[in-house]
DSSP file (Angstrom, degrees, kcal/mol; ACC not computed):
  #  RESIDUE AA STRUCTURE BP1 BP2  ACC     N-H-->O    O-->H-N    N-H-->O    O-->H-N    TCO  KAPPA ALPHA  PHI   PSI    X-CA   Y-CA   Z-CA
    1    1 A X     >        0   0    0      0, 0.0     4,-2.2     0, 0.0     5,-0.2   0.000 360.0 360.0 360.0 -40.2  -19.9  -12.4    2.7
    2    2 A X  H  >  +     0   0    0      1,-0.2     4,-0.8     2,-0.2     5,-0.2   0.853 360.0  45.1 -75.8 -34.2  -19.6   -9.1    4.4
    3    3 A X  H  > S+     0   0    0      2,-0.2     4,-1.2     3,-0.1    -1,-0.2   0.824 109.7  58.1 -75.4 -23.5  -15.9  -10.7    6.2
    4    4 A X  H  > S+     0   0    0      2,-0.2     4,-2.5     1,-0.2     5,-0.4   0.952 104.9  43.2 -73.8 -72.9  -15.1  -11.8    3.1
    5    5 A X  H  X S+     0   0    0     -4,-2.2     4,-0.6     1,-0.2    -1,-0.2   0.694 114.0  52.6 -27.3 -42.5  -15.3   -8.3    1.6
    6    6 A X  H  X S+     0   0    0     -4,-0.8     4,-1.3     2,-0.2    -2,-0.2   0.654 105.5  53.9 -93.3 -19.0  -13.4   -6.7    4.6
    7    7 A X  H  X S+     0   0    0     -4,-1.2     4,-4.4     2,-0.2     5,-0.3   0.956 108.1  46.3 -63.8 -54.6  -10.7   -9.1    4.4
    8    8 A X  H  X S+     0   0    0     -4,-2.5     4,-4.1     2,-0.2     5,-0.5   0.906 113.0  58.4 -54.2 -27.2  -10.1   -8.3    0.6
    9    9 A X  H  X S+     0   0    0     -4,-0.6     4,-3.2    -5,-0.4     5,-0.3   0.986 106.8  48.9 -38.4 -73.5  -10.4   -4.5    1.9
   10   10 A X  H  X S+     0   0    0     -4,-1.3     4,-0.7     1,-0.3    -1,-0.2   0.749 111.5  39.8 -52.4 -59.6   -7.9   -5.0    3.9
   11   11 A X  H >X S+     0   0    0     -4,-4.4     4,-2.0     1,-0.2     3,-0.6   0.918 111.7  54.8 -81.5 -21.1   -5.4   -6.6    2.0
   12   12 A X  H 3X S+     0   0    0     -4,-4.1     4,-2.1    -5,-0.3    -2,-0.3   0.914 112.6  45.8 -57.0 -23.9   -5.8   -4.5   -1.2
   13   13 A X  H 3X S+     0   0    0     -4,-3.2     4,-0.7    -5,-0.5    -1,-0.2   0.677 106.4  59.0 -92.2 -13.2   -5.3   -1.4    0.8
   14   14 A X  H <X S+     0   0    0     -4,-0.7     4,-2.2    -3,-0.6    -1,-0.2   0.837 110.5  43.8 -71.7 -49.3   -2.3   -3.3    2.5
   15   15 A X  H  X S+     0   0    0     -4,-2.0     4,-1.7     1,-0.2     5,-0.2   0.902 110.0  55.3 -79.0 -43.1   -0.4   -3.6   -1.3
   16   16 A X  H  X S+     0   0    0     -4,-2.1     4,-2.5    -5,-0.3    -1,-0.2   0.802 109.0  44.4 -84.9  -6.3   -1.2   -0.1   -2.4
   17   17 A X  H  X S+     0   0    0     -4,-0.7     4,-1.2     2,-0.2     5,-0.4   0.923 116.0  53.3 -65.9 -45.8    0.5    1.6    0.8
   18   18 A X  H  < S+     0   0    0     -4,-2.2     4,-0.4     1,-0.2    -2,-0.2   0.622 110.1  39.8 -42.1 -26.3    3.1   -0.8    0.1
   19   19 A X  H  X S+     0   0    0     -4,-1.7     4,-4.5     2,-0.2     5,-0.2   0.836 118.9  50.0 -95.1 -65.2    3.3    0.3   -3.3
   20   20 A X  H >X S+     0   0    0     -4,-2.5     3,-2.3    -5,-0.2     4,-0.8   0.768 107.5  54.0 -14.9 -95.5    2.9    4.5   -2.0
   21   21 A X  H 3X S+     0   0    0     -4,-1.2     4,-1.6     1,-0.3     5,-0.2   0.739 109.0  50.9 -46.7 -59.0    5.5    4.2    0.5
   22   22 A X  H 3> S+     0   0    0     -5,-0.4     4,-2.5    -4,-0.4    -1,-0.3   0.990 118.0  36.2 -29.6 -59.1    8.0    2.8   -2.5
   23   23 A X  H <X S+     0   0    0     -4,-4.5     4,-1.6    -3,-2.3    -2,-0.2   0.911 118.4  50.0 -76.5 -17.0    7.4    5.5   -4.7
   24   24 A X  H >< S+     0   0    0     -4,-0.8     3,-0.6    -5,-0.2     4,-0.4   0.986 112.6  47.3 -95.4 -71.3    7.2    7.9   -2.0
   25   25 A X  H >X S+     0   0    0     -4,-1.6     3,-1.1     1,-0.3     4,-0.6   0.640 107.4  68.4 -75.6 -37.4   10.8    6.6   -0.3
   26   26 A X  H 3X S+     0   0    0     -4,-2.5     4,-1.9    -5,-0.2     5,-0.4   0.948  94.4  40.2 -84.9 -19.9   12.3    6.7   -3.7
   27   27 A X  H <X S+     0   0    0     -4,-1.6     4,-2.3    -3,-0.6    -1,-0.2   0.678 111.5  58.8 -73.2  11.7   12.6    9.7   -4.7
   28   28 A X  H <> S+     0   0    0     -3,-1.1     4,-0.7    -4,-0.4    -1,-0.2   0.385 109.0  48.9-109.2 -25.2   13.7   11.1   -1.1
   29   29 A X  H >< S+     0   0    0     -4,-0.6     3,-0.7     2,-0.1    -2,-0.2   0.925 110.3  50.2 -81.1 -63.1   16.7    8.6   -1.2
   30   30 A X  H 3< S+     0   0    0     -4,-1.9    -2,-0.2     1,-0.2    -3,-0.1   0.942 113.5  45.6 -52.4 -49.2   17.7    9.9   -5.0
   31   31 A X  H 3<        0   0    0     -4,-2.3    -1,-0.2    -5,-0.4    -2,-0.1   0.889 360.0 360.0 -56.3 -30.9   17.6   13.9   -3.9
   32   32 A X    <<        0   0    0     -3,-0.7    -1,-0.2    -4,-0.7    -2,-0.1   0.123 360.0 360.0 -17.1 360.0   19.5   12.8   -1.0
């Protein structure tokens, strides 16, 4: 249970940098 749990960790926290690093990259590309 307890890997099971750290897996899921692990990828939710994988999708929402992924998601950061988007919003974060566009608006440094539009001022640009």
């Amino acid at each position: 249970m307890v890997t099971l749990f750290v897996v899921s960790t692990v990828v939710v926290y994988g999708f929402v940098m992924k998601y950061v690093l988007q919003n974060v990259t566009k608006p440094a590309q539009s001022t640009k």
